[in-house]
C-alpha positions as CSV (number, residue, x, y, z in Angstrom):
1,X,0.0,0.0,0.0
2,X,1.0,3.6,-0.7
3,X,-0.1,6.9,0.2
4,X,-0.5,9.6,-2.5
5,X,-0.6,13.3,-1.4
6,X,-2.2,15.3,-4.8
7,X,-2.2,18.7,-3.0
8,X,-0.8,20.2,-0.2
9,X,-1.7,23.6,1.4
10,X,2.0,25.0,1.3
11,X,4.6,26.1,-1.1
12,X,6.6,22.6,-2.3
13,X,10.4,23.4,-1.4
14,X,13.2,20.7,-2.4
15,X,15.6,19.1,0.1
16,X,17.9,19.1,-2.4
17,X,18.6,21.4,-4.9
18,X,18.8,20.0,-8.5
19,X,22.1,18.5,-9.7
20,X,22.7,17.6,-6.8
21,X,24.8,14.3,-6.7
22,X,23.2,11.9,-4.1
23,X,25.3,9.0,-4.3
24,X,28.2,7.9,-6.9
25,X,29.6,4.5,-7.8
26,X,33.0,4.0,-9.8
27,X,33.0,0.7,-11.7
28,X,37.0,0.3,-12.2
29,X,39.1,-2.3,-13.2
30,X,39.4,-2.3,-16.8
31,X,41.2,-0.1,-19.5
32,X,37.3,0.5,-20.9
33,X,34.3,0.9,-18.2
34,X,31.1,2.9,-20.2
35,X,28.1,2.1,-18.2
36,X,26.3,1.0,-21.6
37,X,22.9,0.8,-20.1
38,X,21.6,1.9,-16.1
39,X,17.7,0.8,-15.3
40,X,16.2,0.6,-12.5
41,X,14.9,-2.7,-10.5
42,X,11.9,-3.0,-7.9
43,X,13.4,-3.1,-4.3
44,X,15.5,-6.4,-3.8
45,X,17.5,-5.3,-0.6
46,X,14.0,-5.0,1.6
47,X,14.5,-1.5,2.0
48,X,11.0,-0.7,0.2
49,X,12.5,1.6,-2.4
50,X,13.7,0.9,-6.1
51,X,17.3,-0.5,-6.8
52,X,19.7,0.3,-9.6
53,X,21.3,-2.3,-12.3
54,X,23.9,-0.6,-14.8
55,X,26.6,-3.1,-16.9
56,X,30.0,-1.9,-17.4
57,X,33.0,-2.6,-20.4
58,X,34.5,-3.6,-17.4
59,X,32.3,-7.1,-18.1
60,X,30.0,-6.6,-14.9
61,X,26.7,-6.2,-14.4
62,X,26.0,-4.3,-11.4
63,X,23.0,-4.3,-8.5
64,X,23.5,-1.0,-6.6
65,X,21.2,0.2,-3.7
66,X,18.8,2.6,-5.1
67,X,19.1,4.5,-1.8
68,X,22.6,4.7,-0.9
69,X,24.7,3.3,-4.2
70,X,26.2,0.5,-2.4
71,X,26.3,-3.0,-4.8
72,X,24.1,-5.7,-3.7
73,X,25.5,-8.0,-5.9
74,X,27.8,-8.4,-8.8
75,X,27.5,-10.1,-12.3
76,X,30.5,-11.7,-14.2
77,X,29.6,-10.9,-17.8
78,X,30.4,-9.2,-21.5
79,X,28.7,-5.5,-21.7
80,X,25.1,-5.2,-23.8
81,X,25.5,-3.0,-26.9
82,X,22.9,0.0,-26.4
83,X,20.6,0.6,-23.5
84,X,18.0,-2.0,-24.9
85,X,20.4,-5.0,-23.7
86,X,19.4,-5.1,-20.0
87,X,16.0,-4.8,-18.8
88,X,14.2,-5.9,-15.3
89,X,11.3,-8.4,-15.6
90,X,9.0,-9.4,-13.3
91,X,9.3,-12.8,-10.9
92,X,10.6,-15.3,-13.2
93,X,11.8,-17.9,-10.5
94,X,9.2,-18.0,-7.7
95,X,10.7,-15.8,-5.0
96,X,8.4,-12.7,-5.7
97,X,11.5,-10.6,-6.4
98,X,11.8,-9.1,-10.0
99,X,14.9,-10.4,-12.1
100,X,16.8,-9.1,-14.6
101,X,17.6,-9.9,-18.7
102,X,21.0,-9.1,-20.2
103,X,22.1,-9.4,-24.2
104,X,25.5,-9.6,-24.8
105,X,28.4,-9.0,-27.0
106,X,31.6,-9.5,-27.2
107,X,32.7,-13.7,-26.6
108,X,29.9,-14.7,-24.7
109,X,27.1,-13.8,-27.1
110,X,24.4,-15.2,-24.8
111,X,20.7,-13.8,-23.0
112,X,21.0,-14.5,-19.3
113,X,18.3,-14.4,-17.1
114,X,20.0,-13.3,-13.6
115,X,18.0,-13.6,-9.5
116,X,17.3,-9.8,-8.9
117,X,17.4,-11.2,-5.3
118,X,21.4,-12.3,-5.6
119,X,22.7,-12.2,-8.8
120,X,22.6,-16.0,-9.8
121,X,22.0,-17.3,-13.0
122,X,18.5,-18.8,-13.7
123,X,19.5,-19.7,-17.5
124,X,21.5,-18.9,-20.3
125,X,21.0,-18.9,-23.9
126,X,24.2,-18.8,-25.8
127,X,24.0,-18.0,-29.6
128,X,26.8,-20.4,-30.4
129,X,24.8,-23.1,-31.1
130,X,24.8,-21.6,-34.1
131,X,28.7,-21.8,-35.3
132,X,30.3,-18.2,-34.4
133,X,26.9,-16.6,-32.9
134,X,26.1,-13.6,-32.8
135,X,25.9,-10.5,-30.8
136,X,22.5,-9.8,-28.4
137,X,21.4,-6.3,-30.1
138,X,18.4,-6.0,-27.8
139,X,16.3,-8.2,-25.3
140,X,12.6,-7.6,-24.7
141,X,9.9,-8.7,-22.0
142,X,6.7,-10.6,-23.8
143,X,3.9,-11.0,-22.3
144,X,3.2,-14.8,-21.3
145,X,2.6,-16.6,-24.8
146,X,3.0,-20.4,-23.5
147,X,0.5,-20.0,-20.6
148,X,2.7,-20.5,-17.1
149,X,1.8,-16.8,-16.1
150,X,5.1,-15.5,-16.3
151,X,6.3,-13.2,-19.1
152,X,8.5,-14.5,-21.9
153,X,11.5,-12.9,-22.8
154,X,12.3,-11.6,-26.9
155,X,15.7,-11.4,-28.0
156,X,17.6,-10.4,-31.1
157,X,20.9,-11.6,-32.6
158,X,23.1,-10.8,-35.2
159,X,26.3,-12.2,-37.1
160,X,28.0,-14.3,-38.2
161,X,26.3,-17.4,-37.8
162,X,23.2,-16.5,-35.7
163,X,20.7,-13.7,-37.1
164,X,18.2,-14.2,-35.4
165,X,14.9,-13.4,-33.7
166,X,13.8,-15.7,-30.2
167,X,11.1,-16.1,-27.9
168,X,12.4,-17.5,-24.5
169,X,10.3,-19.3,-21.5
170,X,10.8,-17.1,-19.0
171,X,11.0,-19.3,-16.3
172,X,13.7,-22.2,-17.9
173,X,15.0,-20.4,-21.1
174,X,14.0,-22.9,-23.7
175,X,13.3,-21.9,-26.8
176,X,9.6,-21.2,-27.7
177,X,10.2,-19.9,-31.1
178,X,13.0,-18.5,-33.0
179,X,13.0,-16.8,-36.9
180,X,15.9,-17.0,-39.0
181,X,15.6,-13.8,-41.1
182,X,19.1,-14.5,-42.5
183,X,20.4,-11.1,-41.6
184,X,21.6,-9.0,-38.6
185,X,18.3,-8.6,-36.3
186,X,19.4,-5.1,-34.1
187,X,15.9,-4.8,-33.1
188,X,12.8,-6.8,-31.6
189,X,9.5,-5.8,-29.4
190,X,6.1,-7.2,-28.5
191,X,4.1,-4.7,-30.8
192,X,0.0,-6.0,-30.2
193,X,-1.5,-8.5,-31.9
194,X,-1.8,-7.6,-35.2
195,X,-2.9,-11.3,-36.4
196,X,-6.0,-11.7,-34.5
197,X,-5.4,-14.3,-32.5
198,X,-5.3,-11.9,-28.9
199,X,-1.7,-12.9,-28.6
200,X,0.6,-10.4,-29.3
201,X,3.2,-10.6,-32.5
202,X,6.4,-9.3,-32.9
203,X,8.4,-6.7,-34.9
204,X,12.2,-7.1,-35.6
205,X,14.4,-5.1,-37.9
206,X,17.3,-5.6,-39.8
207,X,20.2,-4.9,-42.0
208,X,23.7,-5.1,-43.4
209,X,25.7,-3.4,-46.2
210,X,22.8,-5.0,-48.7
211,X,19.8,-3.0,-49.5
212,X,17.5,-5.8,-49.7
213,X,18.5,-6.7,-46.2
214,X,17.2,-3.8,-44.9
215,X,13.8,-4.9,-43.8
216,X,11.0,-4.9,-40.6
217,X,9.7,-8.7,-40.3
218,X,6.6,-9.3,-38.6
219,X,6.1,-12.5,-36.9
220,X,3.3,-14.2,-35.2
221,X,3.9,-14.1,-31.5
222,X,2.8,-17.3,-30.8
223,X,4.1,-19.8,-33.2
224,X,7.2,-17.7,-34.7
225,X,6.0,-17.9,-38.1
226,X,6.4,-14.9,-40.7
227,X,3.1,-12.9,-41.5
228,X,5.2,-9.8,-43.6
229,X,7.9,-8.3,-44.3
230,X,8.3,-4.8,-45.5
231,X,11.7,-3.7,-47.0
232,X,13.8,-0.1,-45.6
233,X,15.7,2.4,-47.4
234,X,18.1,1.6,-44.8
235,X,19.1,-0.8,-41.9
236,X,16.6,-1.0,-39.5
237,X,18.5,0.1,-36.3
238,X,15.4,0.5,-33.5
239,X,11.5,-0.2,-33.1
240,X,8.8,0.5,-31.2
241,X,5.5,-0.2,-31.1
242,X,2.9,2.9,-31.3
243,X,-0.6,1.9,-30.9
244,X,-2.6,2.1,-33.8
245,X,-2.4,5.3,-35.5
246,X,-3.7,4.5,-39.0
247,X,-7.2,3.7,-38.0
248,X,-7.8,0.4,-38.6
249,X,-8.0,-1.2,-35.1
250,X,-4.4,-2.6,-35.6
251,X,-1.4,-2.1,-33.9
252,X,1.2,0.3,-35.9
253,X,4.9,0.5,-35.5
254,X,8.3,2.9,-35.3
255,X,11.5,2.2,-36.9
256,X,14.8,4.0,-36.5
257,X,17.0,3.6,-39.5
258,X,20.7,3.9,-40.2
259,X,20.2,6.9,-43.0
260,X,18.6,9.1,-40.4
261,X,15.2,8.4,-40.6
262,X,11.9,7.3,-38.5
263,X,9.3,5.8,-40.4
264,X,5.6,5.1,-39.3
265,X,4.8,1.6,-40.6
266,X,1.6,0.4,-40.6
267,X,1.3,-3.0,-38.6
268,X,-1.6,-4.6,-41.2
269,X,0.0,-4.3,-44.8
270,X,3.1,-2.6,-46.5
271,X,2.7,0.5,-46.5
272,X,5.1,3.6,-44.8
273,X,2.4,6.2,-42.8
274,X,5.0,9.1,-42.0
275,X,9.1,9.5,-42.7
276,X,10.8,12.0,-39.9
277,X,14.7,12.7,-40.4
278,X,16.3,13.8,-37.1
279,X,19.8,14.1,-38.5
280,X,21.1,11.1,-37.4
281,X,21.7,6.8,-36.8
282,X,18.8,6.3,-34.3
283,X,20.4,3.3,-32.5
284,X,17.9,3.9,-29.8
285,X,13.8,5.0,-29.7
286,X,12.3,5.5,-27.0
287,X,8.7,7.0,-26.2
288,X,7.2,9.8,-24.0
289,X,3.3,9.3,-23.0
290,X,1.8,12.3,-25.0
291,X,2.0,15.8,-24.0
292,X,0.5,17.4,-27.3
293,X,-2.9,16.1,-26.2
294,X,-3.4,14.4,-29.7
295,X,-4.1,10.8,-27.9
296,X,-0.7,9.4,-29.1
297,X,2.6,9.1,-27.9
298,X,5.8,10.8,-28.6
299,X,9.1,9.6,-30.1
300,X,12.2,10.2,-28.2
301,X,15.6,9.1,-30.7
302,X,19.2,9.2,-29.9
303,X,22.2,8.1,-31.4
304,X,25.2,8.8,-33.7
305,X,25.6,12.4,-35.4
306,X,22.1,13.6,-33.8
307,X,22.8,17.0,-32.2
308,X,19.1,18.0,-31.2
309,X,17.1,16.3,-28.6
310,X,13.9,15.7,-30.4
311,X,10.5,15.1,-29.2
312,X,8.2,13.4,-32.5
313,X,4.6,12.9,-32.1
314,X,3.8,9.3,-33.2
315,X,0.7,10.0,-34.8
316,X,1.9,11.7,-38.1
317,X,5.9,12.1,-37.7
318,X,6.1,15.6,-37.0
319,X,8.5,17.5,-34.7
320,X,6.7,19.1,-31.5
321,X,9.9,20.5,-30.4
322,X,13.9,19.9,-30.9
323,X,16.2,21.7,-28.8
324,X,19.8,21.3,-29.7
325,X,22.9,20.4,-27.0
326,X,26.7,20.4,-27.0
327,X,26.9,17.2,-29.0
328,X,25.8,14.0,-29.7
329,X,22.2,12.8,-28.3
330,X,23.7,9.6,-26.9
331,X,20.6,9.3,-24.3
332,X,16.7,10.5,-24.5
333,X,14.4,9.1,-22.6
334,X,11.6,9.7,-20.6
335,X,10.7,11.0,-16.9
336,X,7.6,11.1,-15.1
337,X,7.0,14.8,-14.1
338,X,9.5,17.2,-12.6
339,X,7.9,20.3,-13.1
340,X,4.2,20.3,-11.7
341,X,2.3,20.2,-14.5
342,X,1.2,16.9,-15.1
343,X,3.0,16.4,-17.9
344,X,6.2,13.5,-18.2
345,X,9.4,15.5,-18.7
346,X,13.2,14.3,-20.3
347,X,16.2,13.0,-19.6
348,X,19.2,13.7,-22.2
349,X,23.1,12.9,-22.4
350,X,25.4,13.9,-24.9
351,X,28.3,11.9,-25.8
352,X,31.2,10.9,-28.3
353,X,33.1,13.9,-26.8
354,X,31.3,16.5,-24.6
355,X,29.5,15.2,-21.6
356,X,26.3,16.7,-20.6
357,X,23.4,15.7,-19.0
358,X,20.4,17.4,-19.2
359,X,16.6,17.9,-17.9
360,X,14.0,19.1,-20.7
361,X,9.7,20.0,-20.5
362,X,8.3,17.4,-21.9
363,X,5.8,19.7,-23.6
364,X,8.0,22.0,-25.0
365,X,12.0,20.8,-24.9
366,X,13.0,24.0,-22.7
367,X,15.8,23.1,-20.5
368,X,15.1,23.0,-16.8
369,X,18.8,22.3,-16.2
370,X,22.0,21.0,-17.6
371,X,25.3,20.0,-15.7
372,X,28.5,18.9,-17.3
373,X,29.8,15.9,-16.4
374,X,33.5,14.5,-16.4
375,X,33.2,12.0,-19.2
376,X,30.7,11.7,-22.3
377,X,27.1,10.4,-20.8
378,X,26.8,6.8,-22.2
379,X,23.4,6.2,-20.5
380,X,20.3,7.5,-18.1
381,X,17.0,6.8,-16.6
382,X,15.0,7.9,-13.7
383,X,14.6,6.5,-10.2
384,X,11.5,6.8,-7.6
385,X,12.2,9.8,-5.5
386,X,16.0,9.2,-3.5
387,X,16.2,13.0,-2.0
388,X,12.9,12.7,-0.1
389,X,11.7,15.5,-2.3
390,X,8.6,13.6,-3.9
391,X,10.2,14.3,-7.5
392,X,11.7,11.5,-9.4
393,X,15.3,11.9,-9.3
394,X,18.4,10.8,-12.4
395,X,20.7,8.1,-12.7
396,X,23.5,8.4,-15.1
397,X,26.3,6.1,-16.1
398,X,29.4,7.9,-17.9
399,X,32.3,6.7,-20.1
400,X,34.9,6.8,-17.3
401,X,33.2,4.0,-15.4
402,X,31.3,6.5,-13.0
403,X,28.0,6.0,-12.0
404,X,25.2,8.9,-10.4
405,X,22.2,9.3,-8.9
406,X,21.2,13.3,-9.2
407,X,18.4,15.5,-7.5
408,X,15.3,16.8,-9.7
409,X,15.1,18.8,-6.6
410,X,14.2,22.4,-7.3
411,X,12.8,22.5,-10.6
412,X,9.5,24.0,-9.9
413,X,7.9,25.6,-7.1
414,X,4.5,25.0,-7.0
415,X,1.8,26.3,-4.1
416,X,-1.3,23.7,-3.9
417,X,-4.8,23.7,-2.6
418,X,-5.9,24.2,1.0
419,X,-7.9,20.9,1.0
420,X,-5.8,18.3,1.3
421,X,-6.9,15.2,-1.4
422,X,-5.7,11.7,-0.4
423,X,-5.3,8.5,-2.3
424,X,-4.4,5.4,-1.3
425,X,-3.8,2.5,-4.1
426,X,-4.0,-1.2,-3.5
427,X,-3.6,-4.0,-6.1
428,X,-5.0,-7.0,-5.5
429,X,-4.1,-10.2,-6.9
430,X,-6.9,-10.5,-9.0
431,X,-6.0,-7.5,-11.3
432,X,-7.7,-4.9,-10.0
433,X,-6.4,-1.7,-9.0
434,X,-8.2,-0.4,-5.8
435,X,-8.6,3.4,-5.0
436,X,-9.6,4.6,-1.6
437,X,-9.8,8.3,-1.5
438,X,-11.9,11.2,0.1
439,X,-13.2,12.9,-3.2
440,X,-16.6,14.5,-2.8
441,X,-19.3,12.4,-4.1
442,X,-19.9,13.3,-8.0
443,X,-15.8,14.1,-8.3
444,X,-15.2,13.3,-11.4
445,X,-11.8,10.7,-11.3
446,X,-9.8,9.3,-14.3
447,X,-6.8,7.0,-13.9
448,X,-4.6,6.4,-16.9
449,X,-2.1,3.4,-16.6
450,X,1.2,3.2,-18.3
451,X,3.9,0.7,-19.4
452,X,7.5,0.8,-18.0
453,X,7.9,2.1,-21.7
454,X,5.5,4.8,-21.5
455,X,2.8,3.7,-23.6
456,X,-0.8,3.7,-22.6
457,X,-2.7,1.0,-22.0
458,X,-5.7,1.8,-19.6
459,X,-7.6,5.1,-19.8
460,X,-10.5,4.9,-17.1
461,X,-12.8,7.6,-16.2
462,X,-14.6,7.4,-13.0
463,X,-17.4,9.2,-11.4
464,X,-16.5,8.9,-6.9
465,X,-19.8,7.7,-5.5
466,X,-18.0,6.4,-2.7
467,X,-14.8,6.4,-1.3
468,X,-13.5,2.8,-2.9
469,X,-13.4,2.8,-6.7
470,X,-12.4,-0.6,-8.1
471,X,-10.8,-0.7,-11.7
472,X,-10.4,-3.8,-13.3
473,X,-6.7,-4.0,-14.4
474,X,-7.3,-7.9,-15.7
475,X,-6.3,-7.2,-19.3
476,X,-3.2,-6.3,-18.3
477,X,-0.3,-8.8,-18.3
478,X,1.7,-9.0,-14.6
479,X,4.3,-6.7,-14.7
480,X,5.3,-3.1,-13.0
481,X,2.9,0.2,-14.1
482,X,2.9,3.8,-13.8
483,X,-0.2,5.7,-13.5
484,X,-1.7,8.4,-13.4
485,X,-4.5,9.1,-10.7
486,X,-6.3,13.0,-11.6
487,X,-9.4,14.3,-10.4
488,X,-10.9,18.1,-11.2
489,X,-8.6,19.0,-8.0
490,X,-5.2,18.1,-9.1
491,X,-3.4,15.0,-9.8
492,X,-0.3,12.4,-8.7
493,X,2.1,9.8,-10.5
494,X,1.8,6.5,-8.8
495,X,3.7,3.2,-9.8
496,X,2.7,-0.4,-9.1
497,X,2.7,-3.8,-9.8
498,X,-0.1,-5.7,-10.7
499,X,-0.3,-9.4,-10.3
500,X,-3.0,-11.7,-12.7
């Protein structure tokens, strides 16, 4: 259970101003030590707050304490190649702690499912059973195809020998599927069932110095089998999926490419929807929940030779807003909100020479704040509230090994209310999400619930006729949520788990 405070009756002054450093880690120990990807974990050290994972070119993977920075446990293993190559999952061995997924590169070339309670290995898939292998370019949770109740985990491989796309059981590793597509797969995700069977199919994207390589393959989540294939004018670097924006009731797509571009691809036939060129290799894509009210998300790239951080609205390609930085957008990703205004805000890094990390409005790319840093920023996220300010605060991993947790501290100032509204959420274990509150009867109450990659997938409006509102969550897969609970009042960020 946990309290939510929407209002408050005074002006909201940070404990800690932001850019603050709270805590710092140094991962040492090797001539190269980028932090290639930093993510957060739900609490494993029984603390009741969030922990940290980040894997180092020093070949370990890393459980810090989200509170204090101090490692829980260590990881023998090669680095993942972008951000995409380590994710947390929920329970996947029984002990009601989440766990983690890592893709590698390098010699070992293997997924490995890894105890977010102690670091253990609960399986390994290693690529070489395929001659040479192939790199991991990206690993993926699915939600459960095989019916164990326990999400499935995507991967995606690359040369010499391996190129290609798997489905995992989550719980032992075997192999539910995999799709040979011939070529280097960089990209795969659980995009919505597009084949009409309610389970949900997959979209992975490839390329090498071939044209006709360059291609997104969808394949049918459940048996692995190809439904299409649509060919790129470049590689296909990075996808996501992006709800259905064409109108048809099926689920559409994003794709990064190597020449620069983000396409809009529709998920039921061939055909490209919108092109966007954001100036450079969008090795990563990531999404912000929408903030230019159109109903659809927002595109957040990085990568090579990008030097604005841009914000594209999903829905027809165009720019809401790029703001440019010192260098190249190695990191751009998405925050819940720092500012008061309801709306999720930014993280950015720059890289390949000039460190920088930066804080952006989500609705309109102005920079709240930007701090050099020592090295170039290899990667960032956001962690539940460290400072004891009720803002989200920043975790950054850098080049030179170094590992940070910032303050969002004092972004905004904002006076509330004089009445006080209260909410309290509960999730059962029936998939329902339970609101006690003490809204006026009549209130008017909506509750919009997001995915740990910032896509919507519940949009509930309520009418408060008493104070327990019960909202049936069962369509939802198990996993960890972020919502948001508003009412004509005001309005708070929650995050939970829910448990079907």
């Amino acid at each position: 259970m946990r309290r939510i405070i929407c209002c408050i009756a005074v002006v909201v002054i940070s404990l800690l101003s932001a850019q603050t450093t709270i805590w710092s880690y140094h991962a040492t120990g090797s001539t190269y030590s980028h932090i290639r990807s930093i993510k957060t974990l739900p609490d494993v050290d029984d603390d009741l707050h969030e922990d940290v994972i980040a894997v180092s070119e020093n070949d370990t993977l890393y459980c810090l304490s989200g509170t204090s920075g101090i490692p829980i446990w260590r990881f023998a293993a090669d680095p993942c190649f972008a951000e995409r190559g380590l994710i947390s999952v929920p329970d996947l061995n029984g002990d009601s702690l989440a766990d983690v997924i890592l893709g590698t590169i390098w010699g070992t070339r293997s997924v490995f499912a890894i105890s977010g309670a102690d670091g253990s290995v609960l399986w390994q898939y290693d690529t070489h059973e395929y001659g040479d292998g192939g790199w991991i370019y990206e690993v993926a949770e699915m939600p459960d195809v095989n019916g164990d109740s326990v999400v499935d985990i995507l991967a995606s491989s690359g040369g010499p020998d391996a190129l290609r796309a798997y489905l995992f059981d989550g719980v032992t590793g075997s192999k539910i599927w995999e799709y040979n597509t011939g070529y280097a797969c960089f990209a795969v995700r659980a995009i919505g069932d597009i084949s009409g069977d309610t389970i949900q199919d997959v979209a992975v994207s490839t390329g090498d110095s071939d044209p006709s390589t360059n291609r997104v393959f969808f394949i049918d989540g459940a048996t692995g089998f190809l439904i299409r294939d649509i060919l790129l004018p470049s590689t296909g670097v990075s996808v996501v999926p992006i709800g259905d924006i064409s109108g048809d009731a099926i689920p559409d797509i994003a794709c990064g490419t190597a020449n620069y571009v983000i396409l809009g691809l529709s998920g039921s036939g061939d055909s490209v929807l919108w092109t966007c060129n954001v100036g450079g290799t969008v090795v990563d894509l990531n999404v912000l929940p929408d903030v230019d009210a159109n109903g659809y998300m927002e595109l957040l790239p990085s990568g090579t030779n990008m030097y604005n951080f841009y914000c594209i609205d999903a829905l027809g390609g165009n720019t809401n807003w790029a703001t440019p930085a010192v260098d190249q957008i190695f990191v751009n990703v998405a925050i819940p909100d720092i500012s008061g205004d309801s709306i999720w805000d930014v993280v950015g890094g720059t890289g390949f020479g000039n460190g920088v990390l930066y804080t952006l409005d989500g609705s309109s790319g102005t920079i709240f704040w930007q701090l050099a840093m020592a090295s170039p920023v290899e990667s960032a996220f956001w962690i539940e509230d460290v400072s004891g300010n009720d803002i989200p605060d920043i975790l950054v991993g850098l080049r030179n090994g170094w590992i940070y947790a910032i303050s969002d501290g004092d972004v905004g100032l904002h006076e509330g209310n004089v009445t006080t509204v209260g909410f309290k959420s509960l999730m059962s274990r029936f998939g329902r999400l339970e609101l006690i509150h003490n809204l006026s009867s009549g209130s008017k109450m909506r509750v919009e619930i997001y995915s740990t990659l910032g896509q919507k997938v519940m949009d509930v409006s309520l009418v408060a006729d008493r104070n327990l509102i019960s909202v049936d969550a069962r369509s939802l897969p198990s996993g960890v949520y972020f919502g948001r609970i508003s009412s004509e009042e005001s309005g708070e960020n929650v995050k939970f788990v829910i448990l079907n």
